[in-house]
C-alpha positions in Angstrom: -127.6 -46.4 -47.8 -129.3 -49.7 -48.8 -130.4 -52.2 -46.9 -127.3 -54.5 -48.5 -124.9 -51.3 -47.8 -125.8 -51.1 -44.1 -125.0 -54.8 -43.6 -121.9 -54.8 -45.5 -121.0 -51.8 -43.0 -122.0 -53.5 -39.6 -120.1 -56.3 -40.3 -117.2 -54.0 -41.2 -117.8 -52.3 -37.8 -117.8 -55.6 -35.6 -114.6 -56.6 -37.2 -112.8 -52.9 -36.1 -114.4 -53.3 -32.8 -112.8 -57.0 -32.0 -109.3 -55.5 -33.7 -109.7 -52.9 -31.5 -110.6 -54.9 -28.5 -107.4 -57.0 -29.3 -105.7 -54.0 -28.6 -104.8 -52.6 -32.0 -105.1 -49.2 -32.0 -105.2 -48.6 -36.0 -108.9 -50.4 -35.7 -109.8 -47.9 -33.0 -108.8 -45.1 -35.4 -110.7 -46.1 -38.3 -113.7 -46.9 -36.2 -113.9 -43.0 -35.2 -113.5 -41.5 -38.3 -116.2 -43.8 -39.8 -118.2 -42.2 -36.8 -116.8 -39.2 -36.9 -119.8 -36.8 -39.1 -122.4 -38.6 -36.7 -120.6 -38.2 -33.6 -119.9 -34.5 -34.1 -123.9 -33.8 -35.4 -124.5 -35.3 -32.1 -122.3 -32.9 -29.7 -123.4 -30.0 -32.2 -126.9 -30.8 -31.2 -126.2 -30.3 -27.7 -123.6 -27.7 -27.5 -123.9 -26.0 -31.0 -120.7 -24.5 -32.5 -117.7 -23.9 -30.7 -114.3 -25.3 -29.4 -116.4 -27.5 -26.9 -117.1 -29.9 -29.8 -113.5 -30.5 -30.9 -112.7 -31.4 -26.9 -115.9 -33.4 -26.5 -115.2 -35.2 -29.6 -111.0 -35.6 -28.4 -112.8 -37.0 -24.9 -115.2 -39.6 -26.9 -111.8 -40.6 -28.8 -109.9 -41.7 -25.3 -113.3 -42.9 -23.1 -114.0 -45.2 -26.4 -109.8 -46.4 -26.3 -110.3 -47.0 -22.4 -113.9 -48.5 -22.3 -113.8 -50.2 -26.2 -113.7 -53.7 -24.6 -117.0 -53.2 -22.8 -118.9 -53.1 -26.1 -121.2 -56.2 -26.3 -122.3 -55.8 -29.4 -119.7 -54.6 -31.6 -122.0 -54.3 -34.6 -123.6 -51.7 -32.9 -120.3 -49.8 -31.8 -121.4 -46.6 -33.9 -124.3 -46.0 -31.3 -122.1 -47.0 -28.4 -119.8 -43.9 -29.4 -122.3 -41.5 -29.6 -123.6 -42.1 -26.9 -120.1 -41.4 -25.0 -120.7 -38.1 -27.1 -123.9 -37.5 -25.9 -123.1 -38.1 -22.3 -120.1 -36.1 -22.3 -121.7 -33.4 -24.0 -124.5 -33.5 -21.5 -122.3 -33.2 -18.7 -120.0 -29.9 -20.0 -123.3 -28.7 -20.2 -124.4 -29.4 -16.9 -121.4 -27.9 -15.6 -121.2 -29.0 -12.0 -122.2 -32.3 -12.4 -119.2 -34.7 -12.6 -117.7 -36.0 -16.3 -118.6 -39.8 -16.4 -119.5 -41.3 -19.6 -118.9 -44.6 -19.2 -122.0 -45.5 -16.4 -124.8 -46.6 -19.1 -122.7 -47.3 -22.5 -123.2 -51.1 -21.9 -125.1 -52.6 -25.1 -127.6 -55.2 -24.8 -125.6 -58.9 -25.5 -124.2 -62.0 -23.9 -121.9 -61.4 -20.9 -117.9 -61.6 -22.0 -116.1 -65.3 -22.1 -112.4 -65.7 -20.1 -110.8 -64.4 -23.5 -112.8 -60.5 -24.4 -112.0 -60.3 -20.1 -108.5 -60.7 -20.7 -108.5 -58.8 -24.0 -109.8 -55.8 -21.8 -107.9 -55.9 -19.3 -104.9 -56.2 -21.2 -105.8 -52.9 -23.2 -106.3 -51.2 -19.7 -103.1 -52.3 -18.8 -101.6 -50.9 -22.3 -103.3 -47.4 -21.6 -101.8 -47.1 -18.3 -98.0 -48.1 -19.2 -98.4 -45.3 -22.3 -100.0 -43.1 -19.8 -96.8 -43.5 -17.8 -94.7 -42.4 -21.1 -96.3 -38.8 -20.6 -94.4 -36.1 -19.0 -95.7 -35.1 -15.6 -97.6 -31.9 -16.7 -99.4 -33.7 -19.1 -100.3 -37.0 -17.6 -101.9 -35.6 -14.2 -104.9 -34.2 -15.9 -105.0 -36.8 -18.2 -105.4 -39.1 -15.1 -108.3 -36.6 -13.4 -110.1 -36.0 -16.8 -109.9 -39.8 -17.6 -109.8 -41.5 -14.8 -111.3 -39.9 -11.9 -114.9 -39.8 -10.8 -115.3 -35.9 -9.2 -112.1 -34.0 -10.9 -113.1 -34.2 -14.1 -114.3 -30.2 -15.2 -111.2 -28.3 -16.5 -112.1 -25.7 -13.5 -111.3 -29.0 -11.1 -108.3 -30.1 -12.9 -107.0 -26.0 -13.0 -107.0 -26.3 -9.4 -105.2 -29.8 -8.7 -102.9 -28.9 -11.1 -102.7 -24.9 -10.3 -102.3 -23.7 -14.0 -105.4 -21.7 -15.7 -108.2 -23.0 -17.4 -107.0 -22.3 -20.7 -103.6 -24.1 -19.8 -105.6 -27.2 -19.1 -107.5 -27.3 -22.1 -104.3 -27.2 -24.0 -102.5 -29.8 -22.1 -105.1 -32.2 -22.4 -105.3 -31.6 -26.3 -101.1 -32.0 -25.8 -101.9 -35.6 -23.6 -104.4 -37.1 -26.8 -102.2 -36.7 -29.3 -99.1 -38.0 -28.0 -100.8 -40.5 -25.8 -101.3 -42.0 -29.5 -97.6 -42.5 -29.7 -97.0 -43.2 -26.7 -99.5 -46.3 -27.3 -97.3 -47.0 -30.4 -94.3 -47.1 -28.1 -95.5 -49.1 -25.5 -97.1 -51.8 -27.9 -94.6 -54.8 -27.5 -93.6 -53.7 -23.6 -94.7 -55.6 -20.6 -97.6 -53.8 -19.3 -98.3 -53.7 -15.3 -101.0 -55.6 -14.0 -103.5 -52.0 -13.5 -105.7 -54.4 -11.2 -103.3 -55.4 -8.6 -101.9 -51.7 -8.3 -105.7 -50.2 -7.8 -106.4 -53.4 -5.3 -103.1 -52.4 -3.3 -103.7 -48.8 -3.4 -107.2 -49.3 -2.1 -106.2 -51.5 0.8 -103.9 -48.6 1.7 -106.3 -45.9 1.5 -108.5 -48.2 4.2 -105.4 -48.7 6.4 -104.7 -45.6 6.1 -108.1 -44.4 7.4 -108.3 -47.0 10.3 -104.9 -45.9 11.5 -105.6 -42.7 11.6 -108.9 -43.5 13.8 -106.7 -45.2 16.0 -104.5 -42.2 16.4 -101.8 -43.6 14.5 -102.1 -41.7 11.1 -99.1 -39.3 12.1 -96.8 -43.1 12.3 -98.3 -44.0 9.6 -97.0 -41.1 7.5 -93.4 -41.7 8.4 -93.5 -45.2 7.9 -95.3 -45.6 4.3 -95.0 -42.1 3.3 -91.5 -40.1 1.9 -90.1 -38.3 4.3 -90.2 -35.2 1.8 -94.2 -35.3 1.8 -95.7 -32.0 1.2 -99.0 -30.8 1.0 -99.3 -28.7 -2.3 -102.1 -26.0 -3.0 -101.9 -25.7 -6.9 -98.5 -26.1 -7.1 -97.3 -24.4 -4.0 -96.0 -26.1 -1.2 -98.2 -25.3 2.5 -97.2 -27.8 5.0 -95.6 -31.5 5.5 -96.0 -34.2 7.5 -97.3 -32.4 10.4 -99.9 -30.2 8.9 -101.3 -33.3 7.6 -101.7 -34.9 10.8 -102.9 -32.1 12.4 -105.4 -32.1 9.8 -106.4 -35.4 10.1 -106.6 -34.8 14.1 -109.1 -31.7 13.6 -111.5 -33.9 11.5 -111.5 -36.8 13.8 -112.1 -34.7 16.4 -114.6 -32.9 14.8 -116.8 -36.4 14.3 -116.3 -36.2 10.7 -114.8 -39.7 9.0 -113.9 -40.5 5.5 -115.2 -43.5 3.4 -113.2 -44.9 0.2 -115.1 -44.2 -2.9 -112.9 -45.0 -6.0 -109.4 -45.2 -6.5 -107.0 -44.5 -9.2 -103.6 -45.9 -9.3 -100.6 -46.1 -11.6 -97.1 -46.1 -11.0 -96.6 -42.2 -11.1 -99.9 -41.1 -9.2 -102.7 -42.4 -7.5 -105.9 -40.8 -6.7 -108.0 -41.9 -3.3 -111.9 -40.4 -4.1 -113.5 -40.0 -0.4 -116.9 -39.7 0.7 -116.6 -36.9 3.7 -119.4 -38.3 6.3 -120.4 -35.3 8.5 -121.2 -35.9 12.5 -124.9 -36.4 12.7 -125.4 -33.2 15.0 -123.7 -30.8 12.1 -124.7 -32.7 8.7 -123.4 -29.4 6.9 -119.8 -29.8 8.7 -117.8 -30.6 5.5 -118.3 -30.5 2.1 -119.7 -34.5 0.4 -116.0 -35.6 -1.1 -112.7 -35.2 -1.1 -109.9 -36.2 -3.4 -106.6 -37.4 -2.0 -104.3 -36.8 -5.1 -100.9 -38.3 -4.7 -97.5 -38.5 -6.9 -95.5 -41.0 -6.1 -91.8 -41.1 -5.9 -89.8 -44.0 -7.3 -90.3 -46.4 -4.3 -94.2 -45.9 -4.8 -94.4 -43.3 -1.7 -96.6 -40.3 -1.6 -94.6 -37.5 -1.7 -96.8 -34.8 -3.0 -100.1 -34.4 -2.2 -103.4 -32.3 -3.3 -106.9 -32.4 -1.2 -109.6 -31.5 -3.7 -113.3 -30.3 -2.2 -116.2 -29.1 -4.2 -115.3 -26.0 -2.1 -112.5 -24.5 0.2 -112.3 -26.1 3.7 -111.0 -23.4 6.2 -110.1 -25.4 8.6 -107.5 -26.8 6.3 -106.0 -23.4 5.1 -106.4 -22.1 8.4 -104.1 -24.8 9.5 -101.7 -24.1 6.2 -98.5 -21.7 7.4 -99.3 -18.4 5.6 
């Protein structure tokens, strides 16, 4: 490629990247197959043949639909995406080390004006409302893969959602391609404000830490939570309201408190990401995290719910009713 050639094709490339960051979708599309041969070399690079490159490269394809409005430099969006490749391959091979490609994509350029904010955050809002299109087996990992800081691996999201490895792999190829449509469906709908719900969700999550500090978390169930709560373990039921508390109760007692992390929120499901703080006398207590994965019902109330540790906490399935 000349020198003409490779003008002619950044110029091309910042004017897909604005479209895209306007929210059209086609843009988006044509960006990634223009990027398509060097985003693959890239993950072949790292992971060499094999079905990890088709998911890496299906990954890249939603980060760069959820994240497009944080390029700076949209001349230089070709980089920008493989470097989502690169990171996410990086991180399948790491294994244990959580999926998040998004921390150091940021190009070099000025900082957004009032408009590219609003762009973005109305494309964020978009994603969410198709997100809510999916059915329920497909949207939850689509939310922990996507959206979530610490259950991101497939062996993570096989264990929130209870269903094999192989089973998650294939819903979350299901969730890209009709998340597509369901982007096409949702285009002229009005979209929910996707920053007020996670600012409300994470005021909830503190309140619901302080009251249960003050000895109130067992109220606070029955007043903001459905009545039909259950604690789920895959997707089998062990416990309600009660084993919850008690739960809680052990921990407290214990010395070991929770801090809020990150939270996750849509209308459907909302994900509270906890730092576990160990007493100072047993640092090794508990395990570093725990993930509070909620579906909602139609009022907004938890009414399932999934704890998620890097490893099993006895003390929680000793309390579960065998």
């Amino acid at each position: 490629m000349n020198q003409y050639e490779g003008g002619v094709a950044l110029l091309e490339d910042a004017a897909l990247t604005r479209a895209a960051q306007a929210g059209e979708v086609a843009a988006l599309g044509l960006l990634l197959e223009r990027h398509r041969a060097g985003m693959r070399a890239v993950a072949l690079s790292i992971l060499g043949p094999g079905p990890d490159v088709d998911d890496v490269l299906q990954d890249a394809a939603v980060t760069a639909l959820r994240r497009v409005g944080d390029v700076r430099d949209p001349a230089a969006v070709g980089a920008w995406l493989r470097m989502i490749v690169r990171n996410t391959s990086r991180s399948l091979v790491r294994g244990a080390v959580p999926y998040r490609p998004i921390d150091d994509l940021r190009l070099p350029s000025t900082d957004p004006g009032p408009e590219q904010w609003l762009e973005r955050h109305a494309l964020r809002d978009w994603i969410w409302e198709a997100m809510e299109e999916l059915s329920p087996a497909l949207r939850l990992p689509m939310v922990l893969r996507h959206f979530s800081t610490g259950v991101t691996s497939y062996e993570r999201i096989a264990e929130a959602v209870g269903v094999p490895v192989g089973t998650v792999r294939s819903r979350l190829s299901q969730g890209r391609a009709k998340l597509a449509a369901a982007l096409a469906a949702t285009a002229d709908a009005p979209h929910g404000d996707t920053a007020r719900r996670v600012r409300a969700s994470s005021a909830e999550a503190r309140e619901t830490l302080a009251a249960a500090e003050n000895g109130r978390f067992g109220a606070l169930l029955t007043e903001r939570w459905s009545p039909e709560i259950a604690l789920l373990r895959g997707n089998e039921p062990v416990g309600g309201r009660s084993v919850l508390a008690r739960g809680m109760e052990c921990d407290l007692e214990a010395g070991v408190r929770q801090r809020l992390a990150h939270t996750v929120a849509g209308r459907s499901l909302a994900v509270w990401e906890m730092d576990l703080l160990s007493p100072a006398d047993d640092p090794d207590h508990c395990p570093p995290s725990v993930a509070w994965v909620m579906t909602l019902d139609d009022a907004g109330r938890p009414y399932r719910l999934r704890l998620l540790h890097p490893r099993p906490v006895a003390a929680l399935q000793a309390l579960a009713p065998v």
